[in-house]
C-alpha positions in Angstrom: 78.4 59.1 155.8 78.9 56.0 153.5 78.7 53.8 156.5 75.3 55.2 157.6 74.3 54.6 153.6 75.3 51.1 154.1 73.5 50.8 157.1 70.6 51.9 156.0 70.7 49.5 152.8 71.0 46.7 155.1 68.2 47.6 157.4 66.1 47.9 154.3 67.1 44.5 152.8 66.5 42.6 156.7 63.5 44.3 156.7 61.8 43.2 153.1 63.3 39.6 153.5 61.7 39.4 157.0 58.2 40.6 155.7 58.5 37.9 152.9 59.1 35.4 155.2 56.2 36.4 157.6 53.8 36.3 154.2 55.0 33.3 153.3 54.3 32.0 156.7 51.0 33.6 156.9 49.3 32.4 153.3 46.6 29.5 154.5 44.7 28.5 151.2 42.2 27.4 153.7 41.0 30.3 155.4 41.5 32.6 151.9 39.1 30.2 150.0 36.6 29.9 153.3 36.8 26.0 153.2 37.8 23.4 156.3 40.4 21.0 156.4 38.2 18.2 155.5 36.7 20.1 151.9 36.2 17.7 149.3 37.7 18.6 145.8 33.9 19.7 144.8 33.5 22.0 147.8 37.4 23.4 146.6 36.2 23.9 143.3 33.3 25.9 143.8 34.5 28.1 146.7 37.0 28.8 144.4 34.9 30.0 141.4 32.4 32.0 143.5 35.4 34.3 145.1 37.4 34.6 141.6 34.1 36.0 140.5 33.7 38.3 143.0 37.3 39.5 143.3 38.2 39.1 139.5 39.8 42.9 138.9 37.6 43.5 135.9 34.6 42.7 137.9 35.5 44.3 141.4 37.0 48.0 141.3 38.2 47.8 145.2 42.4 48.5 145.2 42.7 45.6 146.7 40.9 43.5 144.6 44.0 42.2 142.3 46.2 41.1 145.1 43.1 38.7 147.0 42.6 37.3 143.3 46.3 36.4 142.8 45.8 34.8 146.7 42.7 33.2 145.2 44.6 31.8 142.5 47.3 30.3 144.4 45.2 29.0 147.6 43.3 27.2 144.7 46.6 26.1 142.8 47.5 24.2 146.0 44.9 22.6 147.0 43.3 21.2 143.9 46.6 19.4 143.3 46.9 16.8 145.9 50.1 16.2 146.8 50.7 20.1 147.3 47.8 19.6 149.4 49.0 16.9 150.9 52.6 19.1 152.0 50.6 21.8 153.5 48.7 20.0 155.5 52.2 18.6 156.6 54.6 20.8 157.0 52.4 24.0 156.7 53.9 24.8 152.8 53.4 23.3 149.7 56.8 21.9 149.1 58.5 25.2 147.9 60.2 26.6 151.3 63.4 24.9 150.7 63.8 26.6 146.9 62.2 30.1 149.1 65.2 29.7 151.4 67.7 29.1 148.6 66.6 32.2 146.8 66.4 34.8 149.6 70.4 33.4 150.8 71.1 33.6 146.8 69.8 37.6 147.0 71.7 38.2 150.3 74.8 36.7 149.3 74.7 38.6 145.8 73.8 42.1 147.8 76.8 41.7 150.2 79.4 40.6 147.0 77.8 43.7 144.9 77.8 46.1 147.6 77.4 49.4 145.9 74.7 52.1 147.1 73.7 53.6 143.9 73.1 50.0 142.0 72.4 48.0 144.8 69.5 50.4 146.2 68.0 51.2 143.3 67.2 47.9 141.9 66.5 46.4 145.0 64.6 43.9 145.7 62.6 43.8 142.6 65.4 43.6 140.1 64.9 40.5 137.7 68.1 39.4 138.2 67.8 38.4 141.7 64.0 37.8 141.3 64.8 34.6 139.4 67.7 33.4 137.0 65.3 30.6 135.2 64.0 32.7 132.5 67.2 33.7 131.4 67.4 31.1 129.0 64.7 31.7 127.3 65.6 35.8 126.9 64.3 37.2 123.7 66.0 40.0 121.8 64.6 41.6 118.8 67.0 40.3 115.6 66.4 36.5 117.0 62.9 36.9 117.5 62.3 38.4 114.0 64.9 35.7 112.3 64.2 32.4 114.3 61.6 32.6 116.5 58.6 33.8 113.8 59.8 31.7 111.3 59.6 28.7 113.9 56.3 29.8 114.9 54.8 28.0 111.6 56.2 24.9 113.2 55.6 25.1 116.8 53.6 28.0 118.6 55.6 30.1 121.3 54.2 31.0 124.5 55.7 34.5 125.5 56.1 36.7 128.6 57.0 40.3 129.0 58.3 41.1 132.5 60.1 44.2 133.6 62.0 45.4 136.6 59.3 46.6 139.5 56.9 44.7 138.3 55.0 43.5 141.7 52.0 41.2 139.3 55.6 39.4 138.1 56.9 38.3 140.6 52.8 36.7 141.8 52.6 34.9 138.5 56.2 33.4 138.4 55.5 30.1 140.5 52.5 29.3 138.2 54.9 31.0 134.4 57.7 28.7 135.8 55.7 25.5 136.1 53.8 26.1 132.9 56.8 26.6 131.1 58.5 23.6 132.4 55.9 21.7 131.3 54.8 23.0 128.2 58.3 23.1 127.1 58.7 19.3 127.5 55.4 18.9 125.3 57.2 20.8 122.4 55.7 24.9 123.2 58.4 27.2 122.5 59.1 29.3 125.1 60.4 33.3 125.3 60.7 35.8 128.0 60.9 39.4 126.9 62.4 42.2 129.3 60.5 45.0 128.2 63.3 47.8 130.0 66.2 46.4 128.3 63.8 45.5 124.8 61.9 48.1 124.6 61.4 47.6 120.4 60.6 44.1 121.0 57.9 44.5 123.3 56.4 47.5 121.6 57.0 45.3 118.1 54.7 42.7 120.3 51.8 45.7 121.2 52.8 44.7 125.0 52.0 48.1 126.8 52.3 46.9 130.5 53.6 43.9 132.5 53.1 41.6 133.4 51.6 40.1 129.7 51.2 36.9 128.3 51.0 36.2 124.5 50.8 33.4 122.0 52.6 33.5 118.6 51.7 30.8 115.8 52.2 31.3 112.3 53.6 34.5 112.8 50.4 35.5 114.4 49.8 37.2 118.3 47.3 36.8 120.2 47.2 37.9 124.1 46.0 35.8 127.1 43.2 38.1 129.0 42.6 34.9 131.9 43.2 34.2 135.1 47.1 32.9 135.8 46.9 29.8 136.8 48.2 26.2 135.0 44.9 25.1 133.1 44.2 28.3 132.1 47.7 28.7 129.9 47.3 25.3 129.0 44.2 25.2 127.4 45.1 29.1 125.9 48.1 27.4 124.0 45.8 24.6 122.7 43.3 27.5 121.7 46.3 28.6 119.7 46.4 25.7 117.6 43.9 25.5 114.4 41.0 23.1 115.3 41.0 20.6 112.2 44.5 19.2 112.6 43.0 15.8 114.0 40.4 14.2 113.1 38.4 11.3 115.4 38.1 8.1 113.8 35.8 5.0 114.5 34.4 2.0 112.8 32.7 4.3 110.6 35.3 6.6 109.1 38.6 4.8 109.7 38.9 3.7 106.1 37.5 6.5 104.0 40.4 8.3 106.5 43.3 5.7 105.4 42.4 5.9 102.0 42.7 9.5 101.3 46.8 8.4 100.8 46.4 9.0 96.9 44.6 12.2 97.2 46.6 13.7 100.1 50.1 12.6 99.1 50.5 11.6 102.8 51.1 8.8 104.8 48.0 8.6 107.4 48.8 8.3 111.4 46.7 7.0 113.9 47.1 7.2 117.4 45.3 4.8 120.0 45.0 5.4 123.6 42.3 5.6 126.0 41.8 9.5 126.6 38.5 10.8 126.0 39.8 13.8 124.6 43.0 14.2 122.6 46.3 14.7 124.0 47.9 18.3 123.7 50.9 16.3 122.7 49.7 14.8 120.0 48.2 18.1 118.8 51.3 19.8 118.5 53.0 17.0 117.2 50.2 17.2 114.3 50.7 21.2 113.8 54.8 20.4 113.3 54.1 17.6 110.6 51.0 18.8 109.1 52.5 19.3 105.7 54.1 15.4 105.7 51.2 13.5 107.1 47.8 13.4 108.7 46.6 12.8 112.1 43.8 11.2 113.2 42.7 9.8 117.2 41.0 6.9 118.2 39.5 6.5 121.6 40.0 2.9 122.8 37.4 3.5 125.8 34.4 4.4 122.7 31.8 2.1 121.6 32.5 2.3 118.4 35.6 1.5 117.9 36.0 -2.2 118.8 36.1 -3.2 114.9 39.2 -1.1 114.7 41.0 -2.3 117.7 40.6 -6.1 116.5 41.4 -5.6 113.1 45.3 -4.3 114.1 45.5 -6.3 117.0 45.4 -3.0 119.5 46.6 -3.3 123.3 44.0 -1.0 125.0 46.3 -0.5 127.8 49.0 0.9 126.0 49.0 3.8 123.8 50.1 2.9 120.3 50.7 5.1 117.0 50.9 3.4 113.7 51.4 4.8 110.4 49.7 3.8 107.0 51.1 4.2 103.7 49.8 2.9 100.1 48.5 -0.6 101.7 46.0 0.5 104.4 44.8 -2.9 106.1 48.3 -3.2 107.6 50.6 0.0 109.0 54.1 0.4 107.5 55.2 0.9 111.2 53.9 0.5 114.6 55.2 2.4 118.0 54.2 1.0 121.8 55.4 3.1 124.9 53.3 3.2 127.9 54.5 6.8 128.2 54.7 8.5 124.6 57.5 11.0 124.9 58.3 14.1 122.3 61.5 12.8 121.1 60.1 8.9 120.9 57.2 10.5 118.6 59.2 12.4 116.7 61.9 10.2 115.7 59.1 7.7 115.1 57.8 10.5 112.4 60.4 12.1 110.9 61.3 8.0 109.6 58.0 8.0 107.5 57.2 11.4 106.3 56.6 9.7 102.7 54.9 7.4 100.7 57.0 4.8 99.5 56.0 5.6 96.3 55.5 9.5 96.4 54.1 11.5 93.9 56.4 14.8 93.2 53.9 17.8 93.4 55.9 20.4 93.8 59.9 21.6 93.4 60.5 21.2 97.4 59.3 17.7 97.7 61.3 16.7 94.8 64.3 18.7 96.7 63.7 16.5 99.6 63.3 12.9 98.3 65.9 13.7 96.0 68.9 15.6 97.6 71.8 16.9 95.8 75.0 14.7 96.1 77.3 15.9 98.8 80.0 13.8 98.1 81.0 10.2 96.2 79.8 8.4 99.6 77.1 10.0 100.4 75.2 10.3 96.1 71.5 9.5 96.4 70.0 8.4 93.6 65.7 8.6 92.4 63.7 5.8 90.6 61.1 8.0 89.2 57.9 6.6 87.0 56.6 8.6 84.2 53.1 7.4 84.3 50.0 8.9 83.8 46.1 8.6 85.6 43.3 6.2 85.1 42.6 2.8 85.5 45.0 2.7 82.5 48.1 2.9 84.2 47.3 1.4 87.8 48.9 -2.0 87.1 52.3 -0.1 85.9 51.9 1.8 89.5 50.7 -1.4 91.4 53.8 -3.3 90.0 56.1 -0.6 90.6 55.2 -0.2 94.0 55.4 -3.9 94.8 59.0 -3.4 93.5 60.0 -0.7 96.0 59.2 -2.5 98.9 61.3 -5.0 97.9 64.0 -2.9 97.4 64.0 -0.1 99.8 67.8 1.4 100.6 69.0 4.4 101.8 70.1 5.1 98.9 67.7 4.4 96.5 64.0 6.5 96.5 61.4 5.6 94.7 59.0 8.2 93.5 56.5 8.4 91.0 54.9 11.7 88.6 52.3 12.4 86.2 53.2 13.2 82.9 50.4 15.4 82.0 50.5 17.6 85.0 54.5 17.8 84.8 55.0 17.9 80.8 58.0 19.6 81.4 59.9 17.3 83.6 58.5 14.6 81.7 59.7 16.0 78.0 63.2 16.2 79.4 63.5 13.2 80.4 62.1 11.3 77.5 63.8 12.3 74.5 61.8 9.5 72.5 58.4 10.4 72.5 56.8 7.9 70.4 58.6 4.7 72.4 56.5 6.1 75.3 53.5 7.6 74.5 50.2 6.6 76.4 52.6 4.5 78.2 54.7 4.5 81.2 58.5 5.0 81.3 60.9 4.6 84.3 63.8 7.1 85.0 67.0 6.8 87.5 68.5 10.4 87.9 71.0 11.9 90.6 70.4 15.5 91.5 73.9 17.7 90.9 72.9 20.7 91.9 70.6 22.9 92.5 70.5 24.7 89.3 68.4 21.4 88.0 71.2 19.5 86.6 71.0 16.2 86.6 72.8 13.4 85.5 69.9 10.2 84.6 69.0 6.9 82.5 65.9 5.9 80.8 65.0 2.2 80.5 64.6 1.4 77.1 61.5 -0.3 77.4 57.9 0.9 78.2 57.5 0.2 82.0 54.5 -2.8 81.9 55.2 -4.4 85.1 56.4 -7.9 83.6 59.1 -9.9 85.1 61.4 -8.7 82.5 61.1 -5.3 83.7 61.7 -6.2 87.1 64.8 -8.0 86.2 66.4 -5.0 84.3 65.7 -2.6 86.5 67.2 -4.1 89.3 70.4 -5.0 87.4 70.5 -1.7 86.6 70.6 -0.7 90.2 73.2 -3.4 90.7 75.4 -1.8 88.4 74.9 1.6 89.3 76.6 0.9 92.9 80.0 -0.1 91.3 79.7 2.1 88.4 78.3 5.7 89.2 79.3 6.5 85.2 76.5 4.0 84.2 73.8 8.0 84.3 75.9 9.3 81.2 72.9 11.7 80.4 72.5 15.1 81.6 70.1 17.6 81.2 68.5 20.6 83.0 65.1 20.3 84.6 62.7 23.0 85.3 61.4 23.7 88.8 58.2 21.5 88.9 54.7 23.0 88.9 52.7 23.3 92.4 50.3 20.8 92.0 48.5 21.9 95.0 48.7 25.6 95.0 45.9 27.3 95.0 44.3 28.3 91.5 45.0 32.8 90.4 41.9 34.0 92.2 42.5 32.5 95.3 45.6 33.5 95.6 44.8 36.8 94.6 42.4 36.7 97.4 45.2 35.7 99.5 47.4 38.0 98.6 44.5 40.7 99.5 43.8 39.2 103.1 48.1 39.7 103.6 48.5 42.7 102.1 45.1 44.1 104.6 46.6 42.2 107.4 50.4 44.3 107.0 48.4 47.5 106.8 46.7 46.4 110.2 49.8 45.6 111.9 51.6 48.7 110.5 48.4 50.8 112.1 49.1 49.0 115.4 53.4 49.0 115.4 54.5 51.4 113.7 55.5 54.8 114.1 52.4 57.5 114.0 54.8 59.9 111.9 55.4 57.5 109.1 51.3 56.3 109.2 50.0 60.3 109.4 49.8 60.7 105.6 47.8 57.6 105.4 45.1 58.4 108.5 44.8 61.4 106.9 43.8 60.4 103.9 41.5 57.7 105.5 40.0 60.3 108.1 39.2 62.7 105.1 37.7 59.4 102.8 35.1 59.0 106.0 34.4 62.5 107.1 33.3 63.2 102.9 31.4 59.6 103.4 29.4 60.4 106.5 28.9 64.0 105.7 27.4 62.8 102.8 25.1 60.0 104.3 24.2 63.0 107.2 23.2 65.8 104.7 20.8 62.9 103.2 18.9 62.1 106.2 18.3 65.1 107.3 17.3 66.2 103.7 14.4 63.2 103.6 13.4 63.3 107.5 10.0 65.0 106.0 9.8 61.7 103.5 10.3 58.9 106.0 7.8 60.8 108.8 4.8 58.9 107.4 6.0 55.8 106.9 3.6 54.0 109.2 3.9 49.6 110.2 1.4 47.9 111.7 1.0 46.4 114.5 0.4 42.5 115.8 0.6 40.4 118.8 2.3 37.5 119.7 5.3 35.7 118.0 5.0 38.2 115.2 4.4 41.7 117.0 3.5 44.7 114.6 3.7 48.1 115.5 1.7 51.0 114.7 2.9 54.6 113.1 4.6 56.7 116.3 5.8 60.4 115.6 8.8 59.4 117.0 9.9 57.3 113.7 10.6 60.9 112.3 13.7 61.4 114.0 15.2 58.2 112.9 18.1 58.3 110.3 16.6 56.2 107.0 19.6 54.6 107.1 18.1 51.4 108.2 15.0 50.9 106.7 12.9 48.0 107.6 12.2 45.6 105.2 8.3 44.6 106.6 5.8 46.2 108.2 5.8 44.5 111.4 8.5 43.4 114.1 8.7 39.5 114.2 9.6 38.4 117.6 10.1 34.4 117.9 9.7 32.9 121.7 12.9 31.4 122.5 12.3 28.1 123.6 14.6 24.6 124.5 13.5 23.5 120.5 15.0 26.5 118.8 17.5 27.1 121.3 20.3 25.8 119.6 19.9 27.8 116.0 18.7 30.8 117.6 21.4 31.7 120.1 23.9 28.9 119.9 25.0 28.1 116.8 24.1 31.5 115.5 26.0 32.7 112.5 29.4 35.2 113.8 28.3 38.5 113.2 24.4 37.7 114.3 23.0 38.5 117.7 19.5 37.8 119.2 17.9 40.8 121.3 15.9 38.8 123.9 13.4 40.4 125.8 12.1 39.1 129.3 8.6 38.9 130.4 5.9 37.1 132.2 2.4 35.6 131.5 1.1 38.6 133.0 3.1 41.5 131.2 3.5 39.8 128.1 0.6 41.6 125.8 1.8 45.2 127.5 5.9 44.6 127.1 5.6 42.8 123.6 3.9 46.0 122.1 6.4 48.2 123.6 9.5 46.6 122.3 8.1 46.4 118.7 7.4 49.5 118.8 10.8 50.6 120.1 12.9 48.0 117.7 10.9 48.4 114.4 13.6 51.0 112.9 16.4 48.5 113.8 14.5 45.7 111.5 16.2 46.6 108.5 19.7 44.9 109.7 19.8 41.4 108.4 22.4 40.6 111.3 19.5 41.4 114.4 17.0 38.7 115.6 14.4 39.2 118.2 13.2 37.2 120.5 11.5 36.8 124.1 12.2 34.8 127.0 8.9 33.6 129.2 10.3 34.4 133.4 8.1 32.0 134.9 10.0 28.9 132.4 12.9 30.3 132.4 14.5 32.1 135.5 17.0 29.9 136.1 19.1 30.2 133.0 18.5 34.0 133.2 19.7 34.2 136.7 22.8 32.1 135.6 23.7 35.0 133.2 23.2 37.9 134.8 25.8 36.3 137.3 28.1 37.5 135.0 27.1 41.1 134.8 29.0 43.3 136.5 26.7 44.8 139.3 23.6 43.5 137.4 23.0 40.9 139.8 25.0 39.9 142.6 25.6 36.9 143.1 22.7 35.7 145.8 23.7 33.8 148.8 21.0 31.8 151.1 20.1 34.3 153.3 18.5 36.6 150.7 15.2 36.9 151.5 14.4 38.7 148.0 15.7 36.5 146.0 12.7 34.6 144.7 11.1 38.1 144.3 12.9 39.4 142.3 11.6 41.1 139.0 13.4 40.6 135.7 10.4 41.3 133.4 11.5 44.2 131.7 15.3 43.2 130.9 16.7 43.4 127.2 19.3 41.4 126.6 21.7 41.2 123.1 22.8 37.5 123.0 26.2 37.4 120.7 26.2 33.1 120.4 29.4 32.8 118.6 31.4 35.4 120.6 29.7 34.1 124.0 28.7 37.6 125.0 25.6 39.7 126.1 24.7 43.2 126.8 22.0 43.7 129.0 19.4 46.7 129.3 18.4 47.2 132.6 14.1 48.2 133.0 13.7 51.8 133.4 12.4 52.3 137.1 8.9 53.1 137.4 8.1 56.5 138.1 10.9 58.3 136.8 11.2 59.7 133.6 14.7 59.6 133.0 16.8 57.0 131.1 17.7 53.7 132.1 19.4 52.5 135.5 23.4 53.3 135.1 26.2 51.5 136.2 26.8 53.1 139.1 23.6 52.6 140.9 22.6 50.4 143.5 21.0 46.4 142.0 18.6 46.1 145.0 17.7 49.1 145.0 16.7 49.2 141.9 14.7 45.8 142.0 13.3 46.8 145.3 11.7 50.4 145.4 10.5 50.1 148.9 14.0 49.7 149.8 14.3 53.4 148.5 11.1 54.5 151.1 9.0 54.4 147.5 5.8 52.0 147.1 6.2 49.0 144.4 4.4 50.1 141.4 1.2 47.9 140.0 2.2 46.4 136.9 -0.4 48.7 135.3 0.1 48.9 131.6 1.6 52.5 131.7 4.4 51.5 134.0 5.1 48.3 132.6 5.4 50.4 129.3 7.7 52.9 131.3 10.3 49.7 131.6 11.1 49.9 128.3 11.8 53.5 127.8 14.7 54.9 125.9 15.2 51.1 124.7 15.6 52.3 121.1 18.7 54.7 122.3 20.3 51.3 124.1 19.7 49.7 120.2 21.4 52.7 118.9 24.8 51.9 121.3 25.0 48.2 120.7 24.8 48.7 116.9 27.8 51.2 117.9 29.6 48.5 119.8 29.7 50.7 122.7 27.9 48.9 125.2 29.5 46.7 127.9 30.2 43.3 127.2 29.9 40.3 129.5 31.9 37.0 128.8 30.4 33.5 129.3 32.6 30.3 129.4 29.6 28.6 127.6 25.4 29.0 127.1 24.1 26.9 129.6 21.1 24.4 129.1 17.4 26.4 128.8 16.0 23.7 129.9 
């Protein structure tokens, strides 16, 4: 009995390894994307995006629809990189049969050492520890995640999968997770694998409900990756991750009201030079981890623009260079050159200047931080501070002071400066006589003891002016101080020092708000249901008094609002007249005017109508022709006029005969709205869009689309189900095409106000663009 067991386990395991082999044999990128030998990268590139859209799982219901995507994917993966093109074309593979061979002997030889029925069948062949032994070092458990990784995530953001055993989509997406991560990991992403059958908190502390899933964490923040698998894709969804003002591009023009903001900032300024158009994920993450020691700014050597910069520090075009700027901004305080800029070359090139050489203290950590607490006799560090105050007063004191730390930079030694009226505190207990220094500046050498504020410090005895004398004196001073550590005899207790750059009450009452909404979000979302019941209740019962309420109301004034009645206009400003249908509206939205203005959407007021339209704000376009535009216009006024009232609605109308080639472009993206036409359809130019509604979300890059009601029929709208040609055609359906004859061009727009109703709901279905394409 146990040696038929065993032999059955073994034809099993020949059996699966043989029908990988004979996949991985099988898979030609060439005949899954429909492209020759001889395709250009162009021709790979856009046989690629037209069978992604068709197969795309979101888009295309069939079963097998996920599987020919992944294949999709990876034919593409292939051969858009040319040297795993160049492999295939080869030796038949892309370069990874050797590693395939190593794995399959590593699963055989780990079956035959582990050779138990129960375990070995059960997790066969999908068990992650024989899928692949590379993730394990990045393994996430819940106390690390919690203690090391979210804190780290204000640093660096983390790029996260959640796998599990059986998981068929893992074990597609682990060539393309494997390579991602390698690289990413290089470029300074954090990386984490989560196994949601042996984590099962973790991953439901992360909202991950199914596997495979991707997700981003940065600043303590999630956000999941909805997107295709595939390399550029994660790439450009970790630089999505990253906030969007962290560099700033510099030219002639701006390069030294950037430099100069040292004083304000309390930063050092950084500049990199190289010659990529855009800026280098590198560098962007290397801004996110110093953000709160310097500031980042990108200059593209290849610009016009940008010559005056280049020539006045001497730039090698060629070679990327990164040079930091301190208190004297025509020369940099230090300069890198590396033809290849590497993590660890940029970051110990950074983590050398993270301060002025004169830096203000503004708050308790960076005085913590220039001014550690003594460890022991060899290792004391000791701070220079000047008392000083602001104006024009006190610059030469600063100026003079300044000029002295340069000279006398040490390990040792740092040389910081604070103002006295914004730190009276520190200042006051340092400066015992009052009237020696007052309206002048003083200069203090202190050593930190502990942490408690103790410290142990001497005050010059003379107002700090600048002069040689003071020059000489204080560096004697110093001089002594390195034989004689006794020469601070004076010790006192300082208070923490005021946040200088903290936000003022209401703002961070505000703040505190947005957190304290943000934990009850997350608590809605991750916590137990028991422990939030009390609190739905009480929010269920809050809204079901509200809208009782608001419902009682309307129904109480319907006979009030019944003869309300707009009028009516044509053109850019339609009006509509008084319809006995307005009495079943709730007067809940109550227009503001008496007419319906509707603004032709044209390649003039493209931009501020649809593109840069405010979040929140959508345009409801409607589509028509020369020839229906009187008939259609009246209608959708007079459909629209109750939905007025919302500030947030804008409505507009698209002419087809200018316009069909952007509209066509959209409705691309509709799921079966219009299919994407190939050559050989002979109805393509015939086809009739007048009629169309469609809610234009600019900021979100979204639309909704209302399909014309067909003519003849008196039902609703066209439903998802139904067939697009069809629909378009009626004398596909054995049914004459209608006249456009004003009643059935009015029939088109039928039930358009109940459409309204559901996208003010948010229960229509959206379609995602990657951009609004050119009207024009």
């Amino acid at each position: 009995m146990e040696l038929g067991r065993a032999g059955l386990v073994w034809a099993l395991l020949l059996a699966a390894l043989g029908a990988q082999a004979a996949a991985a044999g099988d898979f030609d990128p060439y005949r899954i994307l429909g492209i020759g030998r001889s395709s250009s990268q162009a021709d790979i590139k856009k046989a690629y995006k037209q069978l992604a859209r068709e197969w795309h799982p979101d888009k295309n219901k069939d079963p097998g629809a996920e599987d020919k995507f992944i294949q999709i994917s990876k034919a593409y993966e292939i051969l858009s990189n040319e040297e795993k093109r160049a492999n295939f074309d080869r030796y038949g593979d892309a370069g990874e049969s050797q590693g395939y061979s190593q794995h399959q002997h590593h699963q055989f030889h780990h079956f035959h050492e582990g050779f138990y029925f129960d375990e070995s069948f059960f997790h066969f062949p999908f068990n992650s520890e024989r899928r692949d032994t590379s993730d394990e070092k990045y393994l996430l458990h819940f106390s690390h995640y919690i203690n090391e990784i979210v804190p780290d995530s204000f640093k660096k953001p983390y790029l996260i999968k959640i796998t599990s055993d059986w998981c068929f989509s893992c074990i597609h997406i682990e060539p393309v997770w494997k390579e991602v991560a390698q690289e990413l990991e290089v470029l300074g992403v954090g990386i984490g694998v989560v196994h949601a059958g042996y984590e099962r908190r973790l991953a439901h502390h992360l909202g991950a409900h199914s596997t495979p899933s991707l997700l981003g964490l940065i600043n303590g923040k999630i956000t999941f990756f909805h997107n295709a698998v595939i390399q550029e894709n994660l790439r450009q969804f970790v630089e999505s991750l990253l906030p969007g003002n962290l560099v700033e591009k510099i030219t002639d023009k701006n390069y030294i009201r950037f430099l100069s903001n040292w004083k304000k900032e309390n930063k050092p300024h950084v500049l990199l030079f190289d010659h990529l158009p855009v800026v280098p994920l590198l560098y962007k993450l290397t801004a996110f981890a110093y953000r709160d020691y310097l500031s980042f700014g990108y200059v593209y050597v290849g610009l016009r623009g940008t010559e005056e910069l280049s020539s006045q520090y001497n730039i090698n075009v060629y070679t990327p260079t990164m040079m930091i700027f301190k208190e004297h901004i025509d020369r940099p305080a230090d300069v890198v050159q590396a033809r290849d800029m590497k993590k660890q070359l940029i970051d110990d090139f950074l983590s050398q200047n993270k301060f002025l050489m004169v830096a203000r203290l503004t708050n308790q950590r960076l005085f913590q931080e220039l001014c550690p607490v003594k460890k022991s006799h060899r290792q004391r560090k000791h701070c220079v501070v000047l008392l000083t105050g602001e104006g024009d007063k006190f610059a030469e004191a600063y100026e003079t002071f300044l000029t002295f730390a340069v000279a006398n930079t040490k390990d040792t030694l740092k040389f910081v400066h604070i103002y006295n009226e914004r730190q009276p505190e520190f200042a006051d207990a340092l400066l015992m006589d009052e009237e020696t220094y007052r309206g002048k500046s003083a200069v203090v050498i202190l050593e930190r003891r502990n942490n408690a504020g103790k410290v142990a410090y001497k005050t010059l005895e003379e107002p700090w002016q600048g002069r040689k004398e003071d020059n000489f004196i204080l560096l004697d001073l110093l001089d002594q101080l390195r034989t004689d550590p006794g020469l601070l005899s004076t010790e006192t207790v300082l208070a923490d020092l005021n946040d200088e750059l903290a936000p003022m009450f209401l703002i961070r009452w505000l703040y505190s708000i947005l957190d304290y909404v943000s934990d009850c979000w997350d608590s809605l979302f991750h916590s137990n249901w028991r422990e939030m019941m009390p609190l739905l209740s009480l929010l269920f019962s809050a809204l079901f008094i509200l809208f009782g309420t608001v419902i009682v109301q309307a129904f109480s004034d319907s006979s009030d609002t019944r003869d309300s009645p707009p009028s009516e206009k044509e053109g850019t400003a339609a009006k509509t007249k008084n319809d006995a249908s307005f009495s079943k509206e709730s007067n809940s939205r109550i227009p503001k005017k008496g007419f319906v203005e509707v603004t032709e959407l044209t390649d003039i007021n493209y931009n501020s109508n649809l593109v840069r339209l405010r979040p929140g704000h959508m345009n409801v376009v409607l589509i028509l022709s020369n020839a229906t535009k009187t008939v259609l216009l009246q209608k959708f006024a007079l459909e629209v006029y109750t939905f007025t009232g919302s500030s947030s609605l804008h409505f507009s109308f698209l002419s087809l005969d200018k316009h069909r080639e952007w509209l066509e472009y959209l409705l691309e993206f509709a799921q079966d709205a219009a299919p994407i036409p190939n050559q050989y359809d002979k109805h393509f130019l015939e086809r009739d869009y007048t009629g169309y509604v469609l809610a234009l979300n600019g900021h979100k890059k979204y639309f909704c689309l209302f399909k014309p009601h067909r003519s003849g029929d008196e039902g609703g709208t066209l439903a998802s189900g139904e067939d697009y040609n069809s629909s378009l055609h009626p004398e596909a359906r054995g049914k004459p095409s209608c006249s456009p004859g004003s009643r059935s061009l009015k029939n088109k727009l039928h039930k358009l106000s109940f459409w309204m109703e559901r996208l003010l709901e948010g229960s229509l279905q959206r379609f995602y663009i990657p951009s609004w394409p050119a009207l024009d």
